[in-house]
C-alpha positions in Angstrom: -153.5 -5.7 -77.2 -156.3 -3.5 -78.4 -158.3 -1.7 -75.8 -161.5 0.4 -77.1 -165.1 0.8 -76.4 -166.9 0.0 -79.7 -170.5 -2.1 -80.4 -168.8 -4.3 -82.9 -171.4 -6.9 -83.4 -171.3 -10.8 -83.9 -172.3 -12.8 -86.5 -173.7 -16.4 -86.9 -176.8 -15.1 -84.5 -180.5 -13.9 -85.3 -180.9 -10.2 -85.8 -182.8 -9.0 -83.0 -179.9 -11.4 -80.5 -177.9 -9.4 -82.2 -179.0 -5.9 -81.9 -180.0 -7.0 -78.7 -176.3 -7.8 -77.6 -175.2 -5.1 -79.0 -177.2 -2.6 -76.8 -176.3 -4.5 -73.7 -172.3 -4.3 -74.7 -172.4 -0.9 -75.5 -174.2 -0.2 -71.8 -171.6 -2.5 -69.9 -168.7 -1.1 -71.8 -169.7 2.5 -71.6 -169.7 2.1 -67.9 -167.0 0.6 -67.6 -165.0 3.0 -69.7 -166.3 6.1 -67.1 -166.5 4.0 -63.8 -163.3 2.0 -63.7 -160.9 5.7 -64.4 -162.9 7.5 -62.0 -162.4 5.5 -58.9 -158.7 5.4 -60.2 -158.4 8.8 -60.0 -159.9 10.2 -57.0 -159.5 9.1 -52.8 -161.5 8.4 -50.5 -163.1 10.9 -49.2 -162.9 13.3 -52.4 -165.6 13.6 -54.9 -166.1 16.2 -57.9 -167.7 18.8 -55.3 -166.1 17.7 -52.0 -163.3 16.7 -49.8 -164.3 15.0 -46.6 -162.3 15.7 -43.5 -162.9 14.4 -40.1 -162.1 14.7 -36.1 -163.1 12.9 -33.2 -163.7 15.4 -30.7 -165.8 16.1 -27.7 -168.9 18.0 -28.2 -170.6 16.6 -25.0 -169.5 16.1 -21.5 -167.1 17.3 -19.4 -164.4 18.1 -22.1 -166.7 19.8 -24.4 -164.8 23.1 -23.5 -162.4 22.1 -25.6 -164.5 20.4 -28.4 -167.0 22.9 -28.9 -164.4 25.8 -29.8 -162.2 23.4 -32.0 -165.2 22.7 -34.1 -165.9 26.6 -34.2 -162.5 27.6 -35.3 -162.3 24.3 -38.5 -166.1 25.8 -39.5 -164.5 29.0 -39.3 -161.4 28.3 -41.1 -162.8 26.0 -44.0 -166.0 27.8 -44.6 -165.7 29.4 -48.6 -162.8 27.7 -49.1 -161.9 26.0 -52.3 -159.5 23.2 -53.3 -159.7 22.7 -57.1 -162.6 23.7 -57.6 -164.1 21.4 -54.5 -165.4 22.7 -51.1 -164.4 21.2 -47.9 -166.7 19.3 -45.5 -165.7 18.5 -42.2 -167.0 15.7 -39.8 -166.7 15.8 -36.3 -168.0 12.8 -34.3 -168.4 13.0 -30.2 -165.8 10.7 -28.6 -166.1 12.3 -25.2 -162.6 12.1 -25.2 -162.6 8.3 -24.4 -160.0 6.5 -26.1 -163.0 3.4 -26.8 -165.5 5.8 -28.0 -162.6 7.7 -30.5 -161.6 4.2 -32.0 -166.1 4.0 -33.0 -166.2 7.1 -34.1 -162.7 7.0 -36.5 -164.1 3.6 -37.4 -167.6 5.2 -38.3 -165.5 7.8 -40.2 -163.4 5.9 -42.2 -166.4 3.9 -43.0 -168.4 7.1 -44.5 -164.9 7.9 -46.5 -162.4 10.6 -45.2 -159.4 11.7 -46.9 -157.8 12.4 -43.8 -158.5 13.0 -40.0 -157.9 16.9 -39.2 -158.0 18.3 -35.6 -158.8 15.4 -33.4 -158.4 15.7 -29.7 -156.5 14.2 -26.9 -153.0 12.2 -26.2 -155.0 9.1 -24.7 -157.4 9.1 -28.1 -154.9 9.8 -30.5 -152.8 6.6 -28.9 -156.0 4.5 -29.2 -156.8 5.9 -32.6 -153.6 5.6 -34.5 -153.7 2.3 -35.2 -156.9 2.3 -36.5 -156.0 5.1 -39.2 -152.3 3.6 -40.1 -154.5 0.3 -41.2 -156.6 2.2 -43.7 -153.7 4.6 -45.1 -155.6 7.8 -43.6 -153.4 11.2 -42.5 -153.5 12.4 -39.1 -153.2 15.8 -39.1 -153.1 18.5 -36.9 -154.0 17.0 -33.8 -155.2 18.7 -30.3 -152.2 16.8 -28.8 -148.7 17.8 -28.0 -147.4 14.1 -27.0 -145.7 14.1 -30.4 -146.5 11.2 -31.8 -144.7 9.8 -34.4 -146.7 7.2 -35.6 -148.3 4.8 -36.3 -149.2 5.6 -39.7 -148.6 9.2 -41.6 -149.0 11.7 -38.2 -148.1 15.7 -38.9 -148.4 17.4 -35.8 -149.2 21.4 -35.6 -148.9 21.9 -32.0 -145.0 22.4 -30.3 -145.0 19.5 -28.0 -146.0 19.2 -24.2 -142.2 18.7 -23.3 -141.2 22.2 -25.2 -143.8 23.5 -23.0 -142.7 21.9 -19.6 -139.2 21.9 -20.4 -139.4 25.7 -21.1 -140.5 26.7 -18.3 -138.5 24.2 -15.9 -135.1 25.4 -17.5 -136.4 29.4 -16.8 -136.2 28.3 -13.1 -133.0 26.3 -13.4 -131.4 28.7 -15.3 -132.7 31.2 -12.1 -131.4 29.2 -9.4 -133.5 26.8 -8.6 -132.1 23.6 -7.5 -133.0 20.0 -9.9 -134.7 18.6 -6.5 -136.3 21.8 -6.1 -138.6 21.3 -9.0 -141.0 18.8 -9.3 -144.0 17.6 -11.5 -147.9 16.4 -11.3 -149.5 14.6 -14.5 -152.3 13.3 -15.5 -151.3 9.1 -15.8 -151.7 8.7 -19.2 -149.9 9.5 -22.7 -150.8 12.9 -22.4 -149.4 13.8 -18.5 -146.3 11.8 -19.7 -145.4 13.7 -22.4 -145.1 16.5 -20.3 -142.8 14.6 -17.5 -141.1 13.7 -20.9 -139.9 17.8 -21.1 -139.4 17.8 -17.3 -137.0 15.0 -17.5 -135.3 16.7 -20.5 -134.8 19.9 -18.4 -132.8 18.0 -15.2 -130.6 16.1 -17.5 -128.8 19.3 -18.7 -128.0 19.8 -15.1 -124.8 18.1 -13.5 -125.4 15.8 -11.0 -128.8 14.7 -11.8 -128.1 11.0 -12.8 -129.9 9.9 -9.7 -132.8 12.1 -10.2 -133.2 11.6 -14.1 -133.2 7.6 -12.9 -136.5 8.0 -10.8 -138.2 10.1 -13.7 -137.3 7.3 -16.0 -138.6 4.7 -13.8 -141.8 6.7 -13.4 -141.9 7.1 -17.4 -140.8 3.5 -18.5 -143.9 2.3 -16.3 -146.0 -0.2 -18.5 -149.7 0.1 -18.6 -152.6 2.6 -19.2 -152.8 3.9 -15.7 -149.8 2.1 -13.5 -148.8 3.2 -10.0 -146.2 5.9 -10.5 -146.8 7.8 -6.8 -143.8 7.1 -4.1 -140.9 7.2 -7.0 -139.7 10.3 -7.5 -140.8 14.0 -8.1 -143.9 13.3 -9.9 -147.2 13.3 -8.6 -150.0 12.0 -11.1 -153.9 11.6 -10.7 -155.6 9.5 -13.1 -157.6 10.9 -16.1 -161.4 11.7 -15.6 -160.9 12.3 -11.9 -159.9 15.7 -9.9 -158.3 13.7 -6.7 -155.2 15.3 -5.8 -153.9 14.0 -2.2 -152.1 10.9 -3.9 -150.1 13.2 -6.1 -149.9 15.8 -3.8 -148.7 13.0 -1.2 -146.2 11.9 -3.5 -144.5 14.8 -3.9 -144.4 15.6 0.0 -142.4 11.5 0.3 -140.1 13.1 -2.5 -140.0 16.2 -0.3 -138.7 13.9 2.6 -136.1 11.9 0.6 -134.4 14.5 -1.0 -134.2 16.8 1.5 -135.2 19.7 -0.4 -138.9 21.6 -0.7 -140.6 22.1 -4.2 -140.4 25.0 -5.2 -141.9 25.2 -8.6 -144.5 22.1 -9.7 -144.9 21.8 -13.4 -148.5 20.0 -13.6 -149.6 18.6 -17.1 -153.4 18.4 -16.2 -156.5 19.5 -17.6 -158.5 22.6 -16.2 -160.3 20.9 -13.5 -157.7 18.6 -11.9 -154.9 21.2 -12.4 -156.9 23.7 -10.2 -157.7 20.9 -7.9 -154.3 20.4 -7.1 -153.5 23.7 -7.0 -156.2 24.6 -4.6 -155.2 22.0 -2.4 -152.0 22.5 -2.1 -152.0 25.9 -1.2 -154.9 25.1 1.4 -152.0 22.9 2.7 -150.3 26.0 3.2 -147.7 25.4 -0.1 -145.6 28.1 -1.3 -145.3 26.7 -4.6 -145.0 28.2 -8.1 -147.0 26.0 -10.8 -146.8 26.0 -14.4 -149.6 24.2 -16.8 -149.0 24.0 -20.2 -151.7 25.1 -23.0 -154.9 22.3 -22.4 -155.2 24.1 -19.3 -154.5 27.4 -19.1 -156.6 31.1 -19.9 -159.6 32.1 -18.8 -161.1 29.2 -18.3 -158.0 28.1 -15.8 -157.6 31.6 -14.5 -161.6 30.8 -13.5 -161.2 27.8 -12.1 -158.3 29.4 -9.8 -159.8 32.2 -8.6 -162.9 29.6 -7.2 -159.8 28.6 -5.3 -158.8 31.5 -3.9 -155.2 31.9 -6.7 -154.7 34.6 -8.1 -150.7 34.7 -8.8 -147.7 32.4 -8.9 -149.1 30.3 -11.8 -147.4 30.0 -15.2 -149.4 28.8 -18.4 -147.4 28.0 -21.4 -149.7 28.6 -24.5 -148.4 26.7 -28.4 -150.1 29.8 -30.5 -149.8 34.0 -30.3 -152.3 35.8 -28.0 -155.6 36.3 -29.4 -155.2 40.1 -29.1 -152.1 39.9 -30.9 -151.6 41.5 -34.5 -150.3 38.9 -36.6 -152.6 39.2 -39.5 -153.6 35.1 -38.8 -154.8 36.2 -35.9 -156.5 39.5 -37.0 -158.3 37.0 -39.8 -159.1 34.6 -37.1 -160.8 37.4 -34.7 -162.8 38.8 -37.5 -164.3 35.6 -38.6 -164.5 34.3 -34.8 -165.5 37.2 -33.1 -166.7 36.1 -29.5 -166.0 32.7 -29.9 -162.1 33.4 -30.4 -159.7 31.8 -27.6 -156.3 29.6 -27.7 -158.2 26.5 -28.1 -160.5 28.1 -31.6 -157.7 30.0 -32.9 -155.1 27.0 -33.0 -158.0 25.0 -34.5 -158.4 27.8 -37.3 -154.8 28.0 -37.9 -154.8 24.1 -38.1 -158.0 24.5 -40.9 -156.2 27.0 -42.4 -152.6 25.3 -42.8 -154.7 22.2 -44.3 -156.3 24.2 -46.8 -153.1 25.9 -48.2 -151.2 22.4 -48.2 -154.1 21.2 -49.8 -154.2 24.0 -52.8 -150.9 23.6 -53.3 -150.8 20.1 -54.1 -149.3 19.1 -57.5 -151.7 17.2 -59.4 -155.0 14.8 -58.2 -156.1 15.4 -54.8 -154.8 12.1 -53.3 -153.2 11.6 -49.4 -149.7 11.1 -51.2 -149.5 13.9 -53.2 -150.7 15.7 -49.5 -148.1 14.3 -48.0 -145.4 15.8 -50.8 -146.8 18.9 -50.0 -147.1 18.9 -46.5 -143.1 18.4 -46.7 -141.9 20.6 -49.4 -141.4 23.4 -47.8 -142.0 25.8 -44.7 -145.4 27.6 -44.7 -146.0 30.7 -43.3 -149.8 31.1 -42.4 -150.4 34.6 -41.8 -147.2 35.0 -39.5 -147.5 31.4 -37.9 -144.5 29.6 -39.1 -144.8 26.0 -39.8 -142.3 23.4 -41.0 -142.5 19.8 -41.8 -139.2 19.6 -43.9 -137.2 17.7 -41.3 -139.1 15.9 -39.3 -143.5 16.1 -38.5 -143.6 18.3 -35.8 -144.7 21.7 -37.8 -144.4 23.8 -34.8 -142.5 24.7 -31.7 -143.3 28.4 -30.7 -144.4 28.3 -26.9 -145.3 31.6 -25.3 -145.5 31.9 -21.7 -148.3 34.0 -19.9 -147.9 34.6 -15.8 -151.2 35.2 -13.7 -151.2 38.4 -12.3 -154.3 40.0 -10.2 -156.3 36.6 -11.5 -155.5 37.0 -15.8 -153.1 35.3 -17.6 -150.9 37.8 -19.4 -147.7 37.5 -21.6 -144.2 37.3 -20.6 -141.1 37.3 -22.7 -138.3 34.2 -22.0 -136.1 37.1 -19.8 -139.4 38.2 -17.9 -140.1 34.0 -17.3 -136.4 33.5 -15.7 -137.0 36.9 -13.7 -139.5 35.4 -12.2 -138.1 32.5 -10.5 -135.3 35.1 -9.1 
């Protein structure tokens, strides 16, 4: 069959009908002839000046902590950069990190056109979201979450996981000493404080003899619903999300206390700033000798803060997923210099995030569409300025986790010998 845009006319027909359908072919078949290949060629979300990203994030409310600095440090990163010839323009709705108000606002997103969703935040969003961007074929990348999702839908995580972090810091104190029922957890009860029982779980079952234990931590993990009633089981303690109320957890780990026999010695929370002090506040007002650990959403400055309203100043662990922001990797030297006073964990892992987008993006062979992102993403490692990442194997790019011990009321950096020494 022939195919060609011509203005051949037709006969049998007065002149002017004829010029007349002449002119009006010509228009139709001219547009159709730039139209049709041009939405063939480019995705949503991708225009001949732009590429739209987008987040759900939150920029108001209690959590805007963390929602304020991620959007500083994906300005940061994306501003004057270019992706074949085409700048990048990112989107960030508020979602004040409810999972309802995320599910809008990725809705509303999708809606406007978005070639993929970059830096979101949240375990309890992303679970809500997920769906939402598997059903229209958009990327997750990135992610403020270190459940480790796997799906639904194309998810590449950045971040190491909230079990590396728990789990690292749980086997520095078994490998010390410390007994299996001498360590214990408190999580928030939802996807995000079980991903970090998830890594406490995985620490005790190395140990011998921890069938029984391991058991309980299952139960409390395999419990169905959005906020079920894990306290009394075993050594967890949760609180629910959007609250600070610790005696139920801090109850539940006293029964546990009873059962076993044994004290807690170290409690590995997976909280957020103001619940983790909370709890940590409270149970030292109890009169607790405890060592905690909290993994990266709450730890720093503004944990270290929070703390020292409490009266802590020591015997707290914070696992962190990127390098100091004094250190001199040259991602991080990039990252103060375009940062300045705005640079902390939570900006620089969102400028690393921007900037590991941007070089998968640049070196994608061919159009700019998600697939040929996706082939990229998993070609090969990429080294951002000294940050390793990897997607070659599986999605989860990263799995450094640096811990940092709170000495005099700061947060400073320990190597994995000077962790273990601790607990000795």
């Amino acid at each position: 069959m022939r195919t060609q845009c011509d203005s051949s006319g037709a006969t049998g027909m007065p002149s002017g009908w004829r010029r007349l359908r002449s002119a009006m072919t010509l228009g139709l078949l001219l547009g159709f002839c730039t139209a049709i290949p041009w939405s063939w060629a480019e995705e949503a979300g991708v225009t001949d000046k732009t590429i739209r990203i987008g987040a759900t994030i939150p920029l108001e409310g209690d959590y805007k902590v963390y929602g304020l600095a991620m959007k500083q440090g994906m300005d940061a990163a994306l501003a004057g950069q270019t992706v074949q010839k085409r700048s990048i323009e990112f989107v960030a709705i508020n979602d004040f990190y409810d999972p309802a108000k995320a599910v809008e606002a990725a809705k509303k997103l999708i809606g406007q056109g978005i070639f993929a969703m970059v830096n979101s935040f949240g375990s309890p969003t992303t679970r809500a979201v997920l769906p939402v961007l598997a059903e229209n074929k958009v990327p997750a990348f990135g992610f403020y979450t270190g459940a480790a999702f796997t799906g639904p839908g194309e998810v590449l995580n950045f971040r190491a996981s909230y079990a590396n972090e728990v789990e690292t810091v749980v086997d520095a104190a078994l490998a010390a000493g410390f007994k299996p029922t001498e360590v214990c957890a408190y999580a928030q009860n939802d996807a995000y404080g079980m991903g970090g029982v998830k890594g406490f779980r995985t620490a005790l079952a190395k140990q011998p003899g921890t069938e029984q234990i391991v058991a309980k931590v299952d139960e409390i993990l395999n419990m169905p619903g959005d906020n079920p009633e894990r306290n009394g089981i075993g050594p967890v303690g949760v609180y629910q999300r959007d609250t600070v109320s610790a005696r139920e957890g801090y109850q539940s780990l006293k029964q546990w206390e009873a059962a076993s026999g044994n004290r807690c010695r170290l409690v590995a929370t997976t909280a957020v700033y103001d619940p983790a002090a909370t709890f940590m506040g409270y149970a030292r007002y109890k009169g607790e000798p405890w060592i905690f650990s909290s993994p990266s959403p709450a730890a720093g400055i503004p944990l270290a803060t929070r703390l020292k309203e409490h009266g802590i100043i020591d015997k707290v662990i914070a696992t962190q997923i990127v390098p100091s922001p004094d250190s001199s990797l040259p991602m991080v030297l990039e990252a103060r210099k375009a940062l300045g006073a705005n640079l902390n964990y939570e900006s620089l892992e969102s400028y690393i995030v921007g900037k590991l987008f941007v070089t998968i993006m640049q070196a994608i062979d061919g159009p700019l569409t998600r697939e040929n992102f996706l082939k990229a993403a998993r070609r090969q490692p990429y080294d951002i300025g000294g940050v390793k990442v990897d997607f070659t194997t599986d999605n989860q790019g990263s799995d450094f986790v640096q811990a940092t011990y709170l000495r005099d009321g700061q947060f400073t950096a320990l190597t994995t010998q000077e962790l273990t020494a601790l607990f000795k």
